[in-house]
Structures are given as structure tokens and as C-alpha cells.
C-alpha positions in Angstrom: 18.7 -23.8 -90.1 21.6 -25.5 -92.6 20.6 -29.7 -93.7 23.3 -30.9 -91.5 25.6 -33.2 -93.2 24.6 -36.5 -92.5 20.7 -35.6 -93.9 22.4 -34.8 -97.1 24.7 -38.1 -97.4 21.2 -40.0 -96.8 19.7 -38.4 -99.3 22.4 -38.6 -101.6 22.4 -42.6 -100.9 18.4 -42.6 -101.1 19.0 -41.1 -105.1 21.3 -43.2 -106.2 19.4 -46.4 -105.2 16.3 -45.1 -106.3 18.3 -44.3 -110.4 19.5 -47.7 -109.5 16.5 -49.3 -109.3 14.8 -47.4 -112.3 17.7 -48.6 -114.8 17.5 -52.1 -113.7 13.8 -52.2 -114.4 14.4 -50.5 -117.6 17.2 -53.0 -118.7 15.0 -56.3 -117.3 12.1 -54.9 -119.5 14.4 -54.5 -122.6 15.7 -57.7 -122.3 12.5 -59.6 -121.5 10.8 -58.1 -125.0 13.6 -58.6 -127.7 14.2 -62.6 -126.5 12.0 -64.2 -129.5 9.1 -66.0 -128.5 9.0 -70.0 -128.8 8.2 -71.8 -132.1 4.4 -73.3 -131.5 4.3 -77.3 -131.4 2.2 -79.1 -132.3 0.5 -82.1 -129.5 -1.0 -85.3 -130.9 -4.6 -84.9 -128.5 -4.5 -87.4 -126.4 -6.9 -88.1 -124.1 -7.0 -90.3 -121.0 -9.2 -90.6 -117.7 -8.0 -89.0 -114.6 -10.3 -88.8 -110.6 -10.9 -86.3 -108.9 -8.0 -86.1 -106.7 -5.8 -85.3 -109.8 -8.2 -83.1 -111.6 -8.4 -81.2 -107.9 -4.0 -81.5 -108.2 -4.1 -80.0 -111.8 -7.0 -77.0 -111.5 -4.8 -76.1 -108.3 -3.0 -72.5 -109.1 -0.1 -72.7 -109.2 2.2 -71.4 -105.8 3.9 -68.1 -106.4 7.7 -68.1 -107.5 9.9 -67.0 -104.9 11.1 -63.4 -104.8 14.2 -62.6 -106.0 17.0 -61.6 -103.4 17.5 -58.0 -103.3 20.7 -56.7 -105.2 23.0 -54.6 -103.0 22.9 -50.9 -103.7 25.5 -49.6 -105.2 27.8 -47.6 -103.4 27.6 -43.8 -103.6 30.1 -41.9 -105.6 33.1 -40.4 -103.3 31.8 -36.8 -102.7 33.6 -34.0 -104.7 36.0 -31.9 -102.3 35.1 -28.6 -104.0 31.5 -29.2 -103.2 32.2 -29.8 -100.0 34.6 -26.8 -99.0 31.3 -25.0 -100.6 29.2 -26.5 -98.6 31.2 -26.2 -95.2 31.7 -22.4 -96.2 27.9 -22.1 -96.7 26.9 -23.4 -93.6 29.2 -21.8 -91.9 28.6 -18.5 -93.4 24.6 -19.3 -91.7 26.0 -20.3 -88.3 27.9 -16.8 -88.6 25.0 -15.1 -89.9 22.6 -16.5 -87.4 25.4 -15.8 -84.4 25.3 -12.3 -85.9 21.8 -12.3 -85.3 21.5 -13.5 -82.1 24.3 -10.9 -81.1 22.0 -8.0 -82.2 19.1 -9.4 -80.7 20.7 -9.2 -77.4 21.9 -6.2 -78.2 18.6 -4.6 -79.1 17.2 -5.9 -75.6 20.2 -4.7 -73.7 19.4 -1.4 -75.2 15.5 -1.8 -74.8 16.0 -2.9 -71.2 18.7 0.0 -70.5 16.6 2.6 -72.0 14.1 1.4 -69.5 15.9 1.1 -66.8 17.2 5.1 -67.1 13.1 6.0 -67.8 12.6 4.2 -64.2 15.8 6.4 -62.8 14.6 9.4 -64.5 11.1 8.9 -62.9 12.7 8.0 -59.6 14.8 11.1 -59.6 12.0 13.5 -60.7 9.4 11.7 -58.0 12.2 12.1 -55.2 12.7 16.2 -56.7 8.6 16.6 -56.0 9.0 15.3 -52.6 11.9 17.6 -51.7 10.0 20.4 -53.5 7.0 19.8 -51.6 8.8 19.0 -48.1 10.5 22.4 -48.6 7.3 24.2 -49.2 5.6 22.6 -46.4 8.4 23.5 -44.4 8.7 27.2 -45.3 4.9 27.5 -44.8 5.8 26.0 -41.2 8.5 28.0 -40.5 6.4 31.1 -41.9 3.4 30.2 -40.0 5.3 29.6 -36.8 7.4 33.4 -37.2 4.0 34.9 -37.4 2.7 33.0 -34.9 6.2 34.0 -32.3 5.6 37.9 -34.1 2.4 38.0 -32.8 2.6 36.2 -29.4 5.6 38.8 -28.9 3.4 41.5 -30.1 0.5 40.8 -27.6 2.6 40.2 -25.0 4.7 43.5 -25.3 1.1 44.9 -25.6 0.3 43.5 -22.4 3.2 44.6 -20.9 3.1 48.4 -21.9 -0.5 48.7 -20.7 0.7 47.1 -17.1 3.4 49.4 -17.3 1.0 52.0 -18.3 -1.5 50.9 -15.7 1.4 50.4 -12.8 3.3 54.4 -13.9 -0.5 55.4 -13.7 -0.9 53.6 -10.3 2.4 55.0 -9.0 1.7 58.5 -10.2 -1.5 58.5 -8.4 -0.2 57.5 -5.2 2.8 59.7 -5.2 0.9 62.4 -5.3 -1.0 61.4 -2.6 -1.2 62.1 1.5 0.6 58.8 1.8 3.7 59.7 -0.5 4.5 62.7 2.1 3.9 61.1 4.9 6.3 57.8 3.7 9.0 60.3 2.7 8.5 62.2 6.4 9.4 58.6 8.0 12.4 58.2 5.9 13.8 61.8 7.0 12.7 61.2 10.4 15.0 57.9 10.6 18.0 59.8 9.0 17.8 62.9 11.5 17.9 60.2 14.4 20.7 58.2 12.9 22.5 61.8 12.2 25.9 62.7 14.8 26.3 66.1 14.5 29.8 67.1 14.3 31.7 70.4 15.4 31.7 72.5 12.6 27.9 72.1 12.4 26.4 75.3 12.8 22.3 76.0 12.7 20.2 76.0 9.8 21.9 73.1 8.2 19.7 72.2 4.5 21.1 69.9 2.4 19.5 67.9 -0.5 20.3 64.2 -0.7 20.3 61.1 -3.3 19.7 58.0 -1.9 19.3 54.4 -3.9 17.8 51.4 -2.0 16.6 47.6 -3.1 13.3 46.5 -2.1 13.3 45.9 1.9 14.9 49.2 2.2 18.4 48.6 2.4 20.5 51.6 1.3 23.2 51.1 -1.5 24.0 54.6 -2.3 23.8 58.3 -1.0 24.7 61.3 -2.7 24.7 64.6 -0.9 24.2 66.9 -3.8 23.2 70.6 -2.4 24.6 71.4 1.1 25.0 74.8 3.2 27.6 72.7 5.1 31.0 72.0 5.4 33.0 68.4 4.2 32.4 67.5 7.5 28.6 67.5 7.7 28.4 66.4 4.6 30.0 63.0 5.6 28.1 63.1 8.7 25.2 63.1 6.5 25.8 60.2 4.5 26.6 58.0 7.4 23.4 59.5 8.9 21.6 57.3 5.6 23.6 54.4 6.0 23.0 54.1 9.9 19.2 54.7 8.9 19.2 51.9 6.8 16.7 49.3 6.0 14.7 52.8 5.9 10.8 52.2 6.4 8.8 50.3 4.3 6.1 52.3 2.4 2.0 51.7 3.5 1.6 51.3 -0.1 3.9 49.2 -2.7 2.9 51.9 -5.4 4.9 54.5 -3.5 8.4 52.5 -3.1 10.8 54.6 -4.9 14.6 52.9 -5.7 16.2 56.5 -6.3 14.4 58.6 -3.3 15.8 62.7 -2.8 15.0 63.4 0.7 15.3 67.2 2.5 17.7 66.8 5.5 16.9 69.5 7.8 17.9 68.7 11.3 16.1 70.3 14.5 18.3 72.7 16.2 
């Protein structure tokens, strides 16, 4: 830090009073040792009687001499105005120098302080790029895990549901090749030869082969007379025969209910 300027005038002041001082001495002592010293008299000895009280007065040392007033220092020269534009340019050449100093400091910690600041971006970005990385692993192997999981429920259960089918067409087989099948599909022709009007053109010997759909309960939604030895006429008569007929009989055993059934119709002459 610069001597500010008042520090300086004080010393300034404090030199020239102490050269003051040192020149006076110097002159006092000059002066005191060049005045000639007295020419020595001689006394007549004379001697008288004196008490105590004035021989106590006159062995009495003597009382110091008073100190002489001080002398006013001398005023200080007027300072030099070249010397003092140097001196104003030097200190403020250090208040620049220091005010450039300060302004890198800061701008060092700025620096130091933004360099940390992007290390604690960079680490949040990269922690936040794990997470999403993980969290996307974690949900592929969910998403993985859950596809296998759907692939083989679906496997099992079409498994399952081919062997009941297997097991049920087995079933089915087995019963429709049974006593029961003939005697289910004798009712159901037996039902359409009583619902049957025979019409004019009807002769004997009347064999015709017919297609007949039906929902469960036996209600007829279709018929199809396919091979006939009769006319257009029996033919429709036929087909209204199966719709008349309808619900048709129930079969004794689920296993034998048919939806498409092909029934023989062979009425009694």
C-alpha cells in the first residue's frame, strides 16, 4: 500500500526539525568554546566567622536554572510541484496496479467457480444419463420378461385348448359312432315325416337327402334339399316338413349334437 500523503508531510516536518535542532546545538557549542575565558583575580583572603544557619545557606546547591523556552520549528520548505505530480502519478499508478489485481483475482475465481459449477452440470447430466440408461434396461427386461411370460401363458393355454378339442372331437367321434347317434338321427327323421304334407305330384318311393343347420335347443335355421327323386313341388314340401319339425329333438347325449345334420327323408307310403 502507497505512504499516503499526510504520513509523508509528517515526516517531512519531523526532518527538518530534527536538522534544526542539530545545527543549533552545533552553533551554541561553537560559540560557547571560542568566547575567551575570564582573566583570574586575584582576592585579598579574608576571613570572618559565620553560624550555622549561613554555613547550611552557603553549602546549599545551588537551584537549577530554568529551561530555556523552546524555539519554534521552522517552517517546512513549500513542496516541489514536479515531485509532487511524481508522487500523485506513482500512487496512482499502485492504486491502478492493485485495482488490476483485484480485477484478476475475481476473475480467476469467476473462472475457478464456473469451471466448477459446469464439472457439477457435467456430473449431473452424466448421473441423470445412468439413471435413464438403467430405467430403460430395467424396463426392456420388464417388458421382455412380461412377452415371455404372455408367449407362454398363450402357449399353455392354446395347449390346453387343442387337447380339449382333441379330447371333446375324440368324445364326439366315439359317440357318433355309437347306438345312440342312430337312434338320435331316427328321432329327428321321425319328427320331419310327421311334420311332412304330401302334395299332388308326390308319387311313391320318394328319397331325398337333406341339409339341415340348427343352434343348440334345436331350432332349425337352414335346410337344403340336395339329392331328390322328386319334383319342385316335394322338394318345397320337404323343407317346410324341417321347419314345421323344428326345435327337432334334443340328443340323450351332448357329444352327439350336430349344428350341420344330413338326414334321409324317406316317407312311408
Amino acid at each position: 500500500m502507497s505512504e499516503r500523503r499526510s504520513d509523508r508531510w509528517v515526516s517531512v516536518l519531523m526532518s527538518v526539525l530534527v536538522h534544526g535542532a542539530v545545527i543549533g546545538l552545533l552553533g551554541w557549542g561553537w560559540w560557547f568554546f571560542r568566547r575567551p575565558a575570564p582573566a583570574a583575580q586575584q582576592l585579598a583572603i579574608e576571613a570572618r566567622v559565620i553560624d550555622a544557619a549561613t554555613l547550611a545557606r552557603l553549602t546549599a546547591p545551588p537551584s537549577p536554572a530554568p529551561e530555556p523556552a523552546p524555539q519554534p520549528a521552522p517552517a517546512p520548505p513549500p513542496p516541489d510541484p514536479a515531485q509532487l505530480a511524481a508522487e500523485q502519478r506513482a500512487e496512482q499508478e499502485n492504486q491502478a496496479q492493485q485495482q488490476r489485481q483485484v480485477q484478476r483475482e475475481r476473475a480467476e475465481q469467476q473462472k475457478a467457480e464456473q469451471a466448477k459449477a459446469e464439472q457439477e452440470r457435467q456430473a449431473a447430466r452424466a448421473k441423470t444419463e445412468a439413471e435413464r440408461k438403467a430405467s430403460e434396461v430395467a424396463a426392456k427386461e420388464a417388458r421382455e420378461r412380461k412377452e415371455r411370460q404372455q408367449t407362454e401363458a398363450e402357449r399353455r393355454r392354446r395347449e390346453g385348448e387343442l387337447r380339449a378339442q382333441m379330447a371333446t372331437e375324440e368324445r364326439v367321434n366315439a359317440a357318433r359312432g355309437s347306438a345312440q347317434q342312430a337312434e338320435y338321427k331316427a328321432l329327428i327323421e321321425a319328427r320331419i315325416n310327421r311334420s311332412w304334407i304330401r302334395p299332388a305330384t308326390a308319387r311313391a318311393g320318394i328319397d331325398c337327402e337333406v341339409r339341415v343347420t340348427q343352434v343348440p335347443g334345436g331350432e332349425v335355421v337352414g335346410v337344403q334339399v340336395t339329392k331328390c327323386n322328386g319334383d319342385a313341388a316335394v322338394r318345397e314340401s320337404i323343407e317346410a316338413a324341417v321347419y314345421r319339425a323344428s326345435p327337432l329333438p334334443l340328443p340323450p347325449n351332448p357329444d352327439l349334437f350336430d349344428r350341420n345334420l344330413v338326414v334321409n327323408f324317406t316317407p312311408n307310403d
